[in-house]
C-alpha positions as CSV (number, residue, x, y, z in Angstrom):
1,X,-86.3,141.3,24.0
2,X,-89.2,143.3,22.1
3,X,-90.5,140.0,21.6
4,X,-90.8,138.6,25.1
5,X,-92.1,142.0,26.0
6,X,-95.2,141.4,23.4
7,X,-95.3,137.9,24.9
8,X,-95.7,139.3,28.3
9,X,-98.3,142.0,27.1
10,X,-100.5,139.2,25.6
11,X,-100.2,137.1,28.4
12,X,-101.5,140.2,30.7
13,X,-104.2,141.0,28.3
14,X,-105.1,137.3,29.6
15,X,-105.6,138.3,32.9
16,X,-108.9,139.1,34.5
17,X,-109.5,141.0,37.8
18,X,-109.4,139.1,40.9
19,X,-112.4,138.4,43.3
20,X,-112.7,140.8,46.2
21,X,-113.4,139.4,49.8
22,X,-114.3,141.8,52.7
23,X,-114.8,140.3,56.4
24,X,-115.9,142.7,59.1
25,X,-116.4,142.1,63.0
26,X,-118.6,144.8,65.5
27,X,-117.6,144.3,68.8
28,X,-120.3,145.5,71.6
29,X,-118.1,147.3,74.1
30,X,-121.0,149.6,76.0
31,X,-124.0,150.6,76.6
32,X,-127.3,148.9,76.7
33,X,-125.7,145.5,75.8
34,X,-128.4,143.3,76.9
35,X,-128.8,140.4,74.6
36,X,-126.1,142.1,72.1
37,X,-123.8,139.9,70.6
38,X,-121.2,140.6,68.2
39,X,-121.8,141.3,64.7
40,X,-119.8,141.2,61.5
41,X,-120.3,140.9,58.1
42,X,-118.8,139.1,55.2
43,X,-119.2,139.7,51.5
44,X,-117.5,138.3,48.5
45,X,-117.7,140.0,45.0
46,X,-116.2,140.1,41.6
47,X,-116.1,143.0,39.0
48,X,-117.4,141.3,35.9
49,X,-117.7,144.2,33.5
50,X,-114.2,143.3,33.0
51,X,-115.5,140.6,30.2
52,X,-116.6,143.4,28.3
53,X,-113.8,144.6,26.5
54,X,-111.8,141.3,27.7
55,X,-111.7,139.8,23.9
56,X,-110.4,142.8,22.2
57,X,-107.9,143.5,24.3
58,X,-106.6,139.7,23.9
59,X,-107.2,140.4,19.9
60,X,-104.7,143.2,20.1
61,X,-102.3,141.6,22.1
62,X,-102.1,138.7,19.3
63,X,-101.9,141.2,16.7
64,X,-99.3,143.1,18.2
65,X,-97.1,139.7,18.9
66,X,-97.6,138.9,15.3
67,X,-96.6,142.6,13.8
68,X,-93.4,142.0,16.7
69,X,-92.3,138.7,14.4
70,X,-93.0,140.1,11.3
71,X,-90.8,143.4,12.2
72,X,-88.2,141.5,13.5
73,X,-87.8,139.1,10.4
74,X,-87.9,142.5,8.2
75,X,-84.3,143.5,10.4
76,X,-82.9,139.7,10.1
77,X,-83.7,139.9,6.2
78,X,-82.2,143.6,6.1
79,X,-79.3,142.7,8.2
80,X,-78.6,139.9,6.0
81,X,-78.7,142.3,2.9
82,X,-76.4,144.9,4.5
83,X,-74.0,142.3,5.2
84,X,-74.0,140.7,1.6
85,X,-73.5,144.5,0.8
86,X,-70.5,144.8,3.2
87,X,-68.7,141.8,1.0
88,X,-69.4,143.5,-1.8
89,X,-67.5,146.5,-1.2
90,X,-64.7,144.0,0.7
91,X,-64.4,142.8,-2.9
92,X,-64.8,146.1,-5.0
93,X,-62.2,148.0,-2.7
94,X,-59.6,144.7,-3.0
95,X,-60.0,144.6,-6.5
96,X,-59.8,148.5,-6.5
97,X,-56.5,148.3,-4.4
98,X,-54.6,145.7,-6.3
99,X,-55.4,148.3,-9.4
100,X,-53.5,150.7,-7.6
101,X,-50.7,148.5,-6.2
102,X,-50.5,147.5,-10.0
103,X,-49.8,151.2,-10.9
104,X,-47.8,152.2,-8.0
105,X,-45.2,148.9,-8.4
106,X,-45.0,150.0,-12.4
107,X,-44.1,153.6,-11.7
108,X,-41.6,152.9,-8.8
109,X,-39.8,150.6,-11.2
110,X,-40.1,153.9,-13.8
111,X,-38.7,155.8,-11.6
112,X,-35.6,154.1,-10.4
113,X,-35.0,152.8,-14.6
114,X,-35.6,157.3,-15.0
115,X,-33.3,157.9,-12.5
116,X,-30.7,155.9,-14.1
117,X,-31.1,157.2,-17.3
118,X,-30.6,160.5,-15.6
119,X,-27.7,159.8,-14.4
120,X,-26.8,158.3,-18.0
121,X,-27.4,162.0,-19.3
122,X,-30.1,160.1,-21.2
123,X,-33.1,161.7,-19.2
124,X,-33.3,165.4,-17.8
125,X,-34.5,165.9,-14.6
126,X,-38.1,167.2,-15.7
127,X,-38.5,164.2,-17.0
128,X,-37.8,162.2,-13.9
129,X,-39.5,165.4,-11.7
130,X,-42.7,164.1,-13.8
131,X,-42.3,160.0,-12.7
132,X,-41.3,160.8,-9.7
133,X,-44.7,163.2,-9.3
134,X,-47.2,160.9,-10.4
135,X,-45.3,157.8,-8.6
136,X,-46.5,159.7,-5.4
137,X,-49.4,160.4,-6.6
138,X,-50.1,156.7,-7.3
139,X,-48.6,155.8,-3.6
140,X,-51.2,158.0,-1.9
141,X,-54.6,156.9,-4.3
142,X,-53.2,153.3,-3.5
143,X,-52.6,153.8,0.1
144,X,-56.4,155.6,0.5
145,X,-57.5,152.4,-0.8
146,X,-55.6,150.4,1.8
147,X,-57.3,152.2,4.7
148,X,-60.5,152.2,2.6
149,X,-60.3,148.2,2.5
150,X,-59.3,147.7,6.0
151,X,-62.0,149.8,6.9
152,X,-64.4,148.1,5.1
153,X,-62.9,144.5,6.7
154,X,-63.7,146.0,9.9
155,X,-67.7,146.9,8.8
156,X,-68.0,143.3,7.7
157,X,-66.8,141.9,11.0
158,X,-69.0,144.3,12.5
159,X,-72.1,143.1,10.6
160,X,-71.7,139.9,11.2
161,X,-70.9,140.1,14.9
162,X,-67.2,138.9,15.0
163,X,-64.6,140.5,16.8
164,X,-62.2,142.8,15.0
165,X,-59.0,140.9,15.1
166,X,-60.6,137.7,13.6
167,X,-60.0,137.8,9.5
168,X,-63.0,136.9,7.1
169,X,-61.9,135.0,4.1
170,X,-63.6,135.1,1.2
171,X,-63.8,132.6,-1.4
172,X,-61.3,133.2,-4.1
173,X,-61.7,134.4,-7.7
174,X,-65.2,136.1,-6.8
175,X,-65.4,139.0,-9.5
176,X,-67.9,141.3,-10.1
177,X,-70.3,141.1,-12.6
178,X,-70.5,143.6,-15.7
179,X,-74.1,143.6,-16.3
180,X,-77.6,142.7,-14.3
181,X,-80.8,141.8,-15.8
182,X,-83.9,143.6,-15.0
183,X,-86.4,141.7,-13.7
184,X,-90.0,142.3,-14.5
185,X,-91.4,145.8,-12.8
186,X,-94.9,145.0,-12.8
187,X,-94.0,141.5,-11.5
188,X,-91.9,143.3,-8.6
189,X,-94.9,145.5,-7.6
190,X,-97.6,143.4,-7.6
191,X,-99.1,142.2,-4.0
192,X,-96.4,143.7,-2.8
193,X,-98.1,144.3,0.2
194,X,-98.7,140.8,1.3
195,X,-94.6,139.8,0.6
196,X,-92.7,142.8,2.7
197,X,-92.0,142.0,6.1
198,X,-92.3,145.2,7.3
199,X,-95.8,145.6,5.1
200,X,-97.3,142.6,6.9
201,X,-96.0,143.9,10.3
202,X,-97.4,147.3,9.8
203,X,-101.0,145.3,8.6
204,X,-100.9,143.6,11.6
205,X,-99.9,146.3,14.2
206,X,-102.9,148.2,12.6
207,X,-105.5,145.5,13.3
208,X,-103.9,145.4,16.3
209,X,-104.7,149.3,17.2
210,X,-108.1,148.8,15.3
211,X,-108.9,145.7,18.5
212,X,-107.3,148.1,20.8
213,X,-109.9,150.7,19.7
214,X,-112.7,148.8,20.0
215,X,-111.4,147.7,24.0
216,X,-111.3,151.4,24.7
217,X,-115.0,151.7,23.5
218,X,-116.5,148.5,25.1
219,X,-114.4,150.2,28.7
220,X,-117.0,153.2,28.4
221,X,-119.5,150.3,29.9
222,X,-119.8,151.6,33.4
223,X,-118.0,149.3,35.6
224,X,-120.4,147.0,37.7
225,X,-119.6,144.5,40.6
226,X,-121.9,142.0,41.9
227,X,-121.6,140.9,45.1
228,X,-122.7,137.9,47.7
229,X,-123.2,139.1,51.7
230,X,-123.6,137.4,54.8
231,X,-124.0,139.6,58.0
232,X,-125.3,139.5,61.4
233,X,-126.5,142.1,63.1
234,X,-125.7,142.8,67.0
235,X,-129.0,141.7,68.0
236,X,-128.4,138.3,66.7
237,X,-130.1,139.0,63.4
238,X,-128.1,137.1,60.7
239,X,-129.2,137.9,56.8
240,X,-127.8,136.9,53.1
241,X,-128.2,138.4,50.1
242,X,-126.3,140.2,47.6
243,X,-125.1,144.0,46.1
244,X,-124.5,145.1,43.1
245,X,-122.1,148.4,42.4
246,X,-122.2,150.5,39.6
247,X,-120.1,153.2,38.2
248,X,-122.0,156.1,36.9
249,X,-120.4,157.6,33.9
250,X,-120.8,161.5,34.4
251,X,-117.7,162.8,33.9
252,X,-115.2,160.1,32.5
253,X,-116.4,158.4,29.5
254,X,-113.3,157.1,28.8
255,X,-113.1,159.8,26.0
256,X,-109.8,160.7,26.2
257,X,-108.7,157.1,26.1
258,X,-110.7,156.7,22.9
259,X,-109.7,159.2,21.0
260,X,-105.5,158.6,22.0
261,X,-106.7,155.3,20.3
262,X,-108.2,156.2,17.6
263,X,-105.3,158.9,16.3
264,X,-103.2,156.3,16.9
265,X,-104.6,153.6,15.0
266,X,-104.8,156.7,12.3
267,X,-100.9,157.2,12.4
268,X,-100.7,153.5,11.8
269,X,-103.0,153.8,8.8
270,X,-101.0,156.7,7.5
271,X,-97.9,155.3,8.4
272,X,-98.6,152.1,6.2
273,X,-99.4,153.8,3.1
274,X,-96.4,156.1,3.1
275,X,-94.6,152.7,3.7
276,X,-96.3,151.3,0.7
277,X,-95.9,154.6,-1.5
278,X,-92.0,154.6,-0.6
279,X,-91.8,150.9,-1.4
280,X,-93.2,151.5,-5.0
281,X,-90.8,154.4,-5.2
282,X,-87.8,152.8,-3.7
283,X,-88.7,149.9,-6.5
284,X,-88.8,152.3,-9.3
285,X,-85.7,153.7,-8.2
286,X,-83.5,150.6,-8.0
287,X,-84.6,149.6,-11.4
288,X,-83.2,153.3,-13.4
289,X,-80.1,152.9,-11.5
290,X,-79.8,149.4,-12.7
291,X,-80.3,150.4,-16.0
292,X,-78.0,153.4,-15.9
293,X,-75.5,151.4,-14.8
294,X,-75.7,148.7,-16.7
295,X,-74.8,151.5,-19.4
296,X,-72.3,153.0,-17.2
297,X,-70.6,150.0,-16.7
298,X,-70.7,148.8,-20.2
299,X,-69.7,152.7,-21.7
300,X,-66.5,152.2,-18.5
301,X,-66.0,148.9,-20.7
302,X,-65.7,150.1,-24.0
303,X,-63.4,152.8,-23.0
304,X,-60.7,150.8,-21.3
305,X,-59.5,149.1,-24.7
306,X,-59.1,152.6,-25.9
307,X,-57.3,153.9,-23.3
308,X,-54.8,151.0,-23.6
309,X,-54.1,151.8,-27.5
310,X,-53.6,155.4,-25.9
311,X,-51.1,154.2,-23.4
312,X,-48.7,152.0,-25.8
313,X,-49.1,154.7,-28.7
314,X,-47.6,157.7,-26.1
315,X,-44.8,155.0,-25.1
316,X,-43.9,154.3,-28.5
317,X,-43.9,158.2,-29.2
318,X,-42.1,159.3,-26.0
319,X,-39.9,156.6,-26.5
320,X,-39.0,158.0,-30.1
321,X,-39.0,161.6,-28.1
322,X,-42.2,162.2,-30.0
323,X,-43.9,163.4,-27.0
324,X,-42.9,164.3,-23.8
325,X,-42.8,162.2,-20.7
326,X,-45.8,164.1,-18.5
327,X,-48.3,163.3,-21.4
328,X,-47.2,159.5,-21.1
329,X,-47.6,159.1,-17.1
330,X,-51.0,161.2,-17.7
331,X,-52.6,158.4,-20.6
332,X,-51.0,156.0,-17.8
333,X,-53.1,157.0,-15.1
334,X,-56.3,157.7,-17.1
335,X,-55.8,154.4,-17.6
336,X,-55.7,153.8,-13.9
337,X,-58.8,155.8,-13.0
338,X,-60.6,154.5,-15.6
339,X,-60.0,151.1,-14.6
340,X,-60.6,151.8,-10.8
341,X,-64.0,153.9,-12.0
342,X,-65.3,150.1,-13.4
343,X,-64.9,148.1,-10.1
344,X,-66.8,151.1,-8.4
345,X,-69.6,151.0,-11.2
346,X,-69.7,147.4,-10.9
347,X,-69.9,147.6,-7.3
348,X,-72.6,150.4,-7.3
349,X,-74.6,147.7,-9.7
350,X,-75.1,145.3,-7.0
351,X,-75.6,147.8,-4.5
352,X,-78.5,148.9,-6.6
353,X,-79.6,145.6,-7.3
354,X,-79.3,144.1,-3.5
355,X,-81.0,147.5,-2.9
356,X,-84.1,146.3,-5.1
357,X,-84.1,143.1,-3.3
358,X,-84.8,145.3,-0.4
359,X,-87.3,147.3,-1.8
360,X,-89.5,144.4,-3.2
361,X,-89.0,141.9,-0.4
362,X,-87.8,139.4,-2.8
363,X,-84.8,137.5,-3.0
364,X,-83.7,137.9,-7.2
365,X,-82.0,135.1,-8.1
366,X,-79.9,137.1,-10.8
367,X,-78.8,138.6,-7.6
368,X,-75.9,135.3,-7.9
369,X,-74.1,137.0,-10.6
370,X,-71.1,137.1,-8.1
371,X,-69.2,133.7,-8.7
372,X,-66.4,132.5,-8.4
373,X,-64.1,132.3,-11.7
């Protein structure tokens, strides 16, 4: 729609003014009408100052048809990120909830096997009050991750334009990856301006302003028509010739005009270096919080194998009634958290890198970590 509007500007910024025709007739109806016959008077004219600023005005048109394309291939290539983002989290929260449903089918079985022992006299009943406590606990984290995932299915279908009740399927075995590589910053930043979208758009909606400007200066030219006659008098006297009409500029200049112009086109310019700054900022960004989680994610990694050894040694104690049962079902969900925290990290790594992406105006081919296994 915005672009058939810029279509239809350029195509009016085509247009010239159309030739004015003027016919006339004096009828003689008293006096002394000897000899009188009727007169009229016929003229046809054409205001052709409006070749002045004609060119510019076409120049911004273009310009502004061109900054339309750019800006709408910036939302297709941002729409097709935020929906590669949107199977990201479909994944993260999946994986996130089978975690949970993991837990939550372990500690159910615990609790019936604690309930028997109870009623065995093997178990007291603070020992199955603790199962039983962090069994519910489990249900509701793995619930909220239920609604969390359904909700997210519901943003993807959303994104990509599908109705609600249809199901996206996603190739099996995707995973997430555990670590990114950082691409070169300097290479990222460079020319920059000539590879965003939005960069280009702004460039070109600014030469489009700067034409627009220079329309409103030519229309200060005072407007002048020129003008072919043909008349006859009512004494039978016909004549030709011509007039020529001109607008004397006294009091509108067109300065008002102008200067809306010319803060304009200064917006623009101010507008397409914040852009810039932002972009270089946004780019700088992306890349620490790559880094940081590559750490994050590897530090999450490191810990997990420790948290096991933690888990089997409080079995094997509470087991020998070395410890109690609370402290067991606690290492059990540390466990738990600690897994869920390293699907989140991983997912919040390729936000941050499809985030980059965004910021550079580059597709990053290390952006294909997410395969299928």
């Amino acid at each position: 729609d915005r672009r058939g509007l810029a279509v239809a500007q350029l195509i009016q910024a085509g247009v010239l003014p159309n030739v004015q025709v003027a016919y006339a007739r004096d009828y003689v109806t008293g006096g002394n009408t000897a000899g009188a016959v009727t007169a009229y008077n016929f003229s046809a004219g054409w205001e052709f100052s409006a070749l002045i600023p004609f060119l510019p005005k076409q120049t911004a048109a273009r310009k502004n048809l061109g900054s339309v394309d750019l800006d709408i291939g910036w939302q297709e290539w941002q729409m097709a990120e935020n929906a590669r983002t949107a199977v990201y989290r479909v994944i993260a929260l999946d994986a996130q909830a089978a975690r949970a449903r993991e837990g939550n089918r372990g500690l159910q079985e615990s609790t019936d096997t604690m309930r028997k022992a109870l009623d065995a006299h093997e178990k007291t009943v603070l020992d199955l009050a603790a199962v039983e406590s962090a069994s519910q606990d489990s249900r509701a984290t793995m619930l909220a991750f239920e609604q969390d995932f359904e909700r997210q299915q519901l943003g993807l279908n959303k994104i990509l334009g599908l109705e609600s009740e249809i199901k996206v399927r996603l190739r099996s075995g995707l995973t997430l990856p555990t670590h990114l590589d950082l691409p070169d910053e300097h290479d990222l930043l460079y020319n920059i301006e000539s590879r965003r979208l939005d960069l280009l758009g702004l460039q070109q909606g600014y030469e489009s302003q700067d034409a627009t400007v220079r329309a409103a200066i030519l229309a200060r030219f005072p407007k002048m028509s020129l003008a072919f006659v043909r008349a006859k008098d009512n004494t039978n006297v016909q004549s030709s010739g011509f007039s020529v009409a001109v607008e004397v500029p006294i009091f509108d200049r067109n300065q008002g005009v102008i200067a809306t112009e010319r803060a304009t086109r200064q917006k623009l310019r101010d507008e397409y270096n914040q852009r810039v700054f932002e972009a270089r900022s946004d780019i700088a960004t992306a890349l620490a919080d790559i880094r940081s989680l590559n750490r994050q994610v590897a530090a999450a990694a490191e810990a997990l194998p420790v948290l096991e050894r933690l888990l089997n040694s409080a079995q094997t104690a509470m087991e020998q009634r070395n410890v109690d049962v609370l402290s067991y079902y606690t290492a059990r969900n540390n466990l738990l958290q600690k897994r869920i925290q390293l699907i989140k990290l991983q997912e919040q790594l390729l936000e941050a890198h499809t985030a980059l992406e965004i910021a550079s105006g580059r597709f990053l081919p290390s952006n294909a970590m997410l395969n299928a296994r």
